[in-house]
Structures are given as C-alpha cells and as structure tokens.
C-alpha positions as CSV (number, residue, x, y, z in Angstrom):
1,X,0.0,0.0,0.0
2,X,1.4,3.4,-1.2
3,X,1.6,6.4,1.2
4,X,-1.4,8.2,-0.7
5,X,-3.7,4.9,-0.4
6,X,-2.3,4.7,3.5
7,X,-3.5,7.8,3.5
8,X,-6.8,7.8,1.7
9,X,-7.8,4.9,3.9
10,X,-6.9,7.1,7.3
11,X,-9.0,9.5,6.0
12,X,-12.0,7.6,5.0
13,X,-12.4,5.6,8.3
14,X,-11.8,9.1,10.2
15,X,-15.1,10.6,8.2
16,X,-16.8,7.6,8.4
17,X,-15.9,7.9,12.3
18,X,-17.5,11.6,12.5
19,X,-20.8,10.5,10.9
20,X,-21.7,8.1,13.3
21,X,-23.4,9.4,16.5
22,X,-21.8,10.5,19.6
23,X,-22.1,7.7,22.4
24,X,-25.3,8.0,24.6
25,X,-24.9,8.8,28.0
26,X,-24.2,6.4,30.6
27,X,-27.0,5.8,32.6
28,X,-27.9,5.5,36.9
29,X,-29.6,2.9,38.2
30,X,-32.2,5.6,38.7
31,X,-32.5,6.6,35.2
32,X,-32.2,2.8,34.4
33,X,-35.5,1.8,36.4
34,X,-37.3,5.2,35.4
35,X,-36.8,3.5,31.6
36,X,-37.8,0.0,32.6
37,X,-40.8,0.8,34.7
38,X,-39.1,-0.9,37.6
39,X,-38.0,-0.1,41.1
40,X,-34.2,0.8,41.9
41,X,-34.0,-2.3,43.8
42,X,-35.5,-4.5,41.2
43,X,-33.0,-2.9,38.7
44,X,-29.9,-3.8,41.1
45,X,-31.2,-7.3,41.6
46,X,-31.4,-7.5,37.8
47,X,-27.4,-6.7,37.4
48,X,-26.8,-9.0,40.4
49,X,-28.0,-11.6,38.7
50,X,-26.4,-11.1,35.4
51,X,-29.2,-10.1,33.9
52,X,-28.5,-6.6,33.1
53,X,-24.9,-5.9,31.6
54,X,-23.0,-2.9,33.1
55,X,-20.2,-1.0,33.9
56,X,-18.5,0.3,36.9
57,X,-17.4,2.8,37.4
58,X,-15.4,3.1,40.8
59,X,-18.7,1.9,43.1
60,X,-21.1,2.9,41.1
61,X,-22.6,1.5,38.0
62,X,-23.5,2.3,35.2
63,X,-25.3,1.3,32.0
64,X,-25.5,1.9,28.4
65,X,-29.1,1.8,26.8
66,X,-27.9,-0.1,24.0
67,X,-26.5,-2.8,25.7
68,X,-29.5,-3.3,28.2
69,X,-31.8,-3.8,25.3
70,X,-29.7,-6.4,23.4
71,X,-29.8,-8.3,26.9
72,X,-33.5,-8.1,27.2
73,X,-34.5,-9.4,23.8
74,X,-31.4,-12.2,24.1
75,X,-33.8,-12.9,27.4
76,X,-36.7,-12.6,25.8
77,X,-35.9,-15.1,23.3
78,X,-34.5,-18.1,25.6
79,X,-37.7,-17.7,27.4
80,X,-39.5,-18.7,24.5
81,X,-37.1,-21.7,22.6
C-alpha cells in the first residue's frame, strides 16, 4: 500500500468515524428503572444476577441503553425456545 492509499484509507475511516453518532450517556440505576418501569431495587437485583450488563465505574454502575436492550430481547428469546 502506497503512502497516498495509507493515507486515503486514514481518512475515510476518520469521516466515516464523525458521521456516526456521539455515544449516549451512561445511565444510573435511577434513570435505568425510570426506563424500565421498575424499582431501583429491582433494577440492582437484575445486574446482580447477570441479567442486566453494566459498567462500573469506581462503586457505582452504570449502563448503556444499547447494551441493556440487546440483553432483554437475548432474554426474551431463551424464554420462548
């Protein structure tokens, strides 16, 4: 690969990089359960039992929309095979 093809490629994954949108927020436990419809406690118990994926951050935790939703529907679907 030449040093203008290196190049080309650099740029093309950098502006395919700036059209994609920023990462949501990270979200509380709080704002967690306020999405679900569920208490706070109900949402801990859910991440204690694996059943919620998270991050953590220090002691808290922390949770990315995306992530939770994929886990649900994965859920969702054992429940019913």
């Amino acid at each position: 690969m030449t040093r203008v093809e290196s190049a080309t490629a650099v740029c093309t994954c950098y502006e395919m990089a700036m059209q994609t949108a920023p990462p949501e927020k990270l979200l509380t436990v709080a704002e967690l359960a306020k999405r679900l419809d569920v208490g706070q406690a109900k949402a801990r118990a859910m991440v204690l039992s694996g059943d919620l994926p998270c991050l953590r951050v220090g002691n808290s935790v922390r949770f990315e929309w995306d992530e939770v939703v994929i886990a649900l529907r994965v859920a969702r679907t054992e429940e019913v095979a």
